[in-house]
Residue frames as qw, qx, qy, qz and C-alpha x, y, z in Angstrom:
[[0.304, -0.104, 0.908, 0.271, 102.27, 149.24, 106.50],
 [0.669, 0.157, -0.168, -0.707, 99.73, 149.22, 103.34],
 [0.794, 0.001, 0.445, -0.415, 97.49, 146.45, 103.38],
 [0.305, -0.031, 0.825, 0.475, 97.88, 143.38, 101.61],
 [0.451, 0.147, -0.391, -0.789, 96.20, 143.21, 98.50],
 [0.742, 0.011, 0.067, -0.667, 93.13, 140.52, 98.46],
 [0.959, 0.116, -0.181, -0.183, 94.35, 137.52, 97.07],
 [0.160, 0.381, -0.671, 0.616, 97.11, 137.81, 99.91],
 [0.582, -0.305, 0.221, -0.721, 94.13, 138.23, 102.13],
 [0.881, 0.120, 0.448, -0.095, 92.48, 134.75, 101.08],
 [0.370, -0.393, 0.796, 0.273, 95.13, 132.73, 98.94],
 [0.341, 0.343, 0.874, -0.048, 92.34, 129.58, 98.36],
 [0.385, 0.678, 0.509, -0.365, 89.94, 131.74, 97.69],
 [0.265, 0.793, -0.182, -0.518, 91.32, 134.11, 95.19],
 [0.045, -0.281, 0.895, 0.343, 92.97, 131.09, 93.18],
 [0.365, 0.292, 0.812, -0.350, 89.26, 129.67, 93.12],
 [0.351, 0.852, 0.313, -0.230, 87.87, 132.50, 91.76],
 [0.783, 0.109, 0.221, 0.571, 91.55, 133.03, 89.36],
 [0.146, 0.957, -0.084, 0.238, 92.60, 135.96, 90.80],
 [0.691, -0.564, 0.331, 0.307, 95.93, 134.59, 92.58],
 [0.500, 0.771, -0.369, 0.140, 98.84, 135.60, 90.41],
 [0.203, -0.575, 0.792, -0.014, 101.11, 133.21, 92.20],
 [0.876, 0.147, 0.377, -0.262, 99.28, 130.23, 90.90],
 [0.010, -0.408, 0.842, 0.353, 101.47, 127.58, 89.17],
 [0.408, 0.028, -0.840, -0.357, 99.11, 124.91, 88.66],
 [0.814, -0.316, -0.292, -0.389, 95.55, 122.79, 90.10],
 [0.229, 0.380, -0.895, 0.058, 97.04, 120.16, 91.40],
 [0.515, -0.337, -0.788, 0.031, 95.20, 116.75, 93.20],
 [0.476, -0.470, -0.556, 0.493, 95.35, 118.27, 96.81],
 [0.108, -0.819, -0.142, 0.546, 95.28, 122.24, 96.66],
 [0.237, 0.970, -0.010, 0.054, 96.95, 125.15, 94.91],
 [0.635, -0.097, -0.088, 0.761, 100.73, 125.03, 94.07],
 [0.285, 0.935, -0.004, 0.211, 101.44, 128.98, 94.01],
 [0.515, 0.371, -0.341, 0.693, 105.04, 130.97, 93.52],
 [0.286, -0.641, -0.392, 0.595, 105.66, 132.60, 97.42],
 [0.109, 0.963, 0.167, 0.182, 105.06, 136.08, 97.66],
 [0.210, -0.815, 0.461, 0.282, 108.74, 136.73, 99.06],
 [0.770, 0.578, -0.268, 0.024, 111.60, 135.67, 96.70],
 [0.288, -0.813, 0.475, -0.174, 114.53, 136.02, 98.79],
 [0.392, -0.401, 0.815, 0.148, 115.17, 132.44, 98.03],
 [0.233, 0.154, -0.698, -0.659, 114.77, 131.75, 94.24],
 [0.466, -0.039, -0.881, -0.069, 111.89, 129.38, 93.64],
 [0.015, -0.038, 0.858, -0.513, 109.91, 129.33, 96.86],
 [0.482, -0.132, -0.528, -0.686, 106.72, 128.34, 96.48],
 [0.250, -0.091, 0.750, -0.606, 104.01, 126.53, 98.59],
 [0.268, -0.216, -0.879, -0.330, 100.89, 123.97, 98.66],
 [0.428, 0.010, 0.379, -0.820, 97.83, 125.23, 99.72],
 [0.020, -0.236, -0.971, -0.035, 95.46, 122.01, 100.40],
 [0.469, -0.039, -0.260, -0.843, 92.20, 122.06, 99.02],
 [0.322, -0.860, -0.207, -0.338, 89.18, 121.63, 100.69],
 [0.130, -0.620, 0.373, -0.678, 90.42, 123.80, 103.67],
 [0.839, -0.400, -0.360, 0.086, 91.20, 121.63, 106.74],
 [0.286, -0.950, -0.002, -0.126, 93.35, 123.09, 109.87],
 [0.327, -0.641, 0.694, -0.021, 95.42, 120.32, 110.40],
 [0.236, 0.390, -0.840, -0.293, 97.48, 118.19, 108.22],
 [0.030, 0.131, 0.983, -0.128, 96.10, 114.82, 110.35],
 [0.540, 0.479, 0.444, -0.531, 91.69, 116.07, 109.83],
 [0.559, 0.300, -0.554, -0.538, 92.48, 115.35, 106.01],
 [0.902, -0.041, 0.416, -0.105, 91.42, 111.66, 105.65],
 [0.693, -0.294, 0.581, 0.309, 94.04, 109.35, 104.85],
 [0.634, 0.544, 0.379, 0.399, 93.64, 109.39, 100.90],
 [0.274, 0.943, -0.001, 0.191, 93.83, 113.28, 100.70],
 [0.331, -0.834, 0.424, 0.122, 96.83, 113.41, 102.93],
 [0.772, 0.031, 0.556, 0.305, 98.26, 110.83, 100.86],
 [0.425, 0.855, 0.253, 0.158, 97.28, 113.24, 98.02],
 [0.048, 0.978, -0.132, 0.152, 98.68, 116.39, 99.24],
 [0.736, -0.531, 0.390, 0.155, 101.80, 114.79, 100.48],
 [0.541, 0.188, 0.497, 0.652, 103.03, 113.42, 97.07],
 [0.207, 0.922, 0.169, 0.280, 101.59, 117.13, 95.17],
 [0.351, -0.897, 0.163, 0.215, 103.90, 118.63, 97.93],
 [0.695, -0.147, 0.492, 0.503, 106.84, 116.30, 96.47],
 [0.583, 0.435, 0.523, 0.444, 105.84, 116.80, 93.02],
 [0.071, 0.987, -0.090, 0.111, 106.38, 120.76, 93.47],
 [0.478, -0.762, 0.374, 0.224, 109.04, 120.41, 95.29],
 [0.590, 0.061, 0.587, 0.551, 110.94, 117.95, 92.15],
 [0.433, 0.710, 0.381, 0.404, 109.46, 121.08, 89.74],
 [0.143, -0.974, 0.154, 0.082, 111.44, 123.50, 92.14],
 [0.656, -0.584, 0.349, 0.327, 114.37, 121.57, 91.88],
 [0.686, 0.154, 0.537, 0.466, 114.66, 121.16, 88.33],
 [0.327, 0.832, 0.192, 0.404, 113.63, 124.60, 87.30],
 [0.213, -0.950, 0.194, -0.124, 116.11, 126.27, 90.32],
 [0.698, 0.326, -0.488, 0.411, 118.94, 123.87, 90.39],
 [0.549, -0.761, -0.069, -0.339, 119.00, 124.05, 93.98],
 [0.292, 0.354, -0.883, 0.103, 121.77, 122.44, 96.34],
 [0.036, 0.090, 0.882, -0.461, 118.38, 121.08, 98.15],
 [0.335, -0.444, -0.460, -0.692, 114.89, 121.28, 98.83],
 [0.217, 0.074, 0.566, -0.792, 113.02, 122.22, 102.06],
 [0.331, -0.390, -0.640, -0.574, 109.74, 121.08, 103.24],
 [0.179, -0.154, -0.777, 0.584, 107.23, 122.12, 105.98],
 [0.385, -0.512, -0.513, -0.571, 103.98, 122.24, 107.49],
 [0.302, 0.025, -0.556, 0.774, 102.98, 124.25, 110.54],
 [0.268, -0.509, -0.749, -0.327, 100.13, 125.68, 110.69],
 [0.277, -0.325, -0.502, 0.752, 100.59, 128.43, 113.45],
 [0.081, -0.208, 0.102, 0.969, 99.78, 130.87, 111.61],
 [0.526, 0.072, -0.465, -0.709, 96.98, 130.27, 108.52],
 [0.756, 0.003, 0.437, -0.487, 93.93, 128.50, 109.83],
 [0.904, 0.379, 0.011, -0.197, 94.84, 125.86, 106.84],
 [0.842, 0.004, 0.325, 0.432, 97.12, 122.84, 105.49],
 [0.568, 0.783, -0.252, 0.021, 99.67, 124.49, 103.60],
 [0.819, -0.435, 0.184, 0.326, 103.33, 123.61, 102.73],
 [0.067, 0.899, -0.393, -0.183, 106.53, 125.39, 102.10],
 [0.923, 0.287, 0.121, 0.227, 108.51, 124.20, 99.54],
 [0.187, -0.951, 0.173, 0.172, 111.75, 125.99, 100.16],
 [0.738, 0.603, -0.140, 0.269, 115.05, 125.72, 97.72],
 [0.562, -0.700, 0.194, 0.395, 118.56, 126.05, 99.82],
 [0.601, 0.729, -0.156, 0.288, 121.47, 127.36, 97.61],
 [0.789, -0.249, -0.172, 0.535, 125.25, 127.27, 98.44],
 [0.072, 0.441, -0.106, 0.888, 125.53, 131.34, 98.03],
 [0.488, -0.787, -0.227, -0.302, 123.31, 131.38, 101.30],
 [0.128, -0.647, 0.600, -0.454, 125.77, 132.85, 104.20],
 [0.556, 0.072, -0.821, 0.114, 126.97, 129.67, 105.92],
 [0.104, 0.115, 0.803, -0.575, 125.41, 130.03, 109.36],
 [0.557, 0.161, 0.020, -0.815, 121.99, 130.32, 107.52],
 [0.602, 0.222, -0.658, -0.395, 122.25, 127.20, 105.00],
 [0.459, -0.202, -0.838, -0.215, 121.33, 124.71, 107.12],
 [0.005, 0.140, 0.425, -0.895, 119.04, 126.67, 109.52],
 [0.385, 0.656, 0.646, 0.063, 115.47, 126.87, 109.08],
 [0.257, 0.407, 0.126, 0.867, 114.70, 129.74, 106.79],
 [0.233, -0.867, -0.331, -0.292, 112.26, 131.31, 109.61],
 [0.514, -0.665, -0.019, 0.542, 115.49, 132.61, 110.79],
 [0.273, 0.469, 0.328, 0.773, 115.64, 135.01, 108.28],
 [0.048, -0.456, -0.415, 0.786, 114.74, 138.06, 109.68],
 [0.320, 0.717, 0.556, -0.274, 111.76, 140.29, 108.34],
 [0.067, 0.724, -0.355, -0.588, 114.14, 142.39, 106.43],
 [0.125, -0.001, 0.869, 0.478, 114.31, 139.30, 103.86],
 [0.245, 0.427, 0.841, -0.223, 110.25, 138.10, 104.39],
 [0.154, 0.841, 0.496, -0.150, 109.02, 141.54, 103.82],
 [0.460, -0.217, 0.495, 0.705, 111.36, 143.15, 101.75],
 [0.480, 0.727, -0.004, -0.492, 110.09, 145.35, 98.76],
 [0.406, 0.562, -0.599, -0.399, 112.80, 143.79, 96.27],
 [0.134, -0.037, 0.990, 0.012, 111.80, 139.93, 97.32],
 [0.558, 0.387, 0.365, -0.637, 107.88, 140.76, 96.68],
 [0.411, 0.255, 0.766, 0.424, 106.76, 138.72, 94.38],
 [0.036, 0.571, -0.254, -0.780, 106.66, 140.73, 91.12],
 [0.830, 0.502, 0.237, -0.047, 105.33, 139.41, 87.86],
 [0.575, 0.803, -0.139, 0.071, 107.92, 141.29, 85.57],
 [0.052, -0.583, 0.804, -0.107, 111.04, 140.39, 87.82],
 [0.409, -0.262, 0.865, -0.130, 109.85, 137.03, 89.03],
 [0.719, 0.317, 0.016, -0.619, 107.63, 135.54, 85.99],
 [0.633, 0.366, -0.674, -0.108, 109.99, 133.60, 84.19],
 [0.044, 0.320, -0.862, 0.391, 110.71, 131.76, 87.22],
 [0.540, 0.173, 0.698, -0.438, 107.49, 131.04, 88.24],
 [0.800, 0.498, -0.112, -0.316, 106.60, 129.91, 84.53],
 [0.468, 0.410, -0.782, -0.037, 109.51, 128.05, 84.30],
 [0.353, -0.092, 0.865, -0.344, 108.35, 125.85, 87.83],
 [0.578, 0.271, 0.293, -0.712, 105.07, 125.92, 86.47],
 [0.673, 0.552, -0.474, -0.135, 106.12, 124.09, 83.11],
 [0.195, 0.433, -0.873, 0.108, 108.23, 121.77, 85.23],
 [0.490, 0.096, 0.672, -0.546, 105.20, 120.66, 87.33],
 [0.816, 0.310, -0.032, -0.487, 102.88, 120.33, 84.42],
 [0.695, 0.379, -0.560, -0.245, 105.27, 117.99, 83.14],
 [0.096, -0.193, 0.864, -0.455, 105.22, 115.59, 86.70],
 [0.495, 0.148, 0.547, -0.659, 101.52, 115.66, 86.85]]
């Protein structure tokens, strides 16, 4: 498996220092950026800014913060993907930090999937070579969220 590239590595960080090419926008609470898989148009995610582990160590304003930002992606996925939904969640098993998946459902997903989380996808979607987030395949899309957000915030 080749390594991820760096601003995989650290997300936060590399959006700090504006080397994250999934970055849609600042926002109050963190980093919106497009996911790195595609596999479902439009996914994207809030990475909360300063770094905290868990949703409930933000104090009460920021989580108030990053809560609506989470919405306000999530209304700039829906209008730039025409979804038949939006997904949200925050888990935290994994990445030592607050983030949240913002996660578009469509009615062309196979019917025992569509209302399933999506971490039942299997790795053949996640890690996929033709869902990798791409600039030249996936750009417009993530410029077109990106443009829907600015105009929320």
């Amino acid at each position: 498996m080749a390594e991820l590239p760096i601003w995989m590595r650290d997300p936060i960080g590399s959006a700090e220092r504006g080397e994250n090419p999934t970055v849609l926008a600042r926002l109050r609470s963190g980093f919106a950026v497009f996911g790195w898989s595609q596999f479902l148009p439009g996914y994207s995610l809030l990475l909360g800014v300063p770094r905290v582990a868990r949703l409930e160590d933000m104090p009460r304003d920021g989580r108030r913060l990053f809560l609506d930002d989470m919405g306000l992606l999530g209304e700039a996925v829906a209008r730039a993907c025409a979804p038949r939904r939006v997904n949200y969640s925050i888990y935290g098993n994994t990445d030592p930090y607050v983030h949240a998946h913002v996660v578009p459902r469509y009615d062309w997903e196979p019917a025992e999937r569509v209302t399933r989380p999506i971490w039942e996808y299997g790795p053949e979607k996640w890690s996929a070579p033709e869902y990798a987030f791409d600039e030249a395949k996936h750009g417009d899309l993530k410029r077109r969220i990106a443009a829907a957000l600015a105009e929320s915030v």
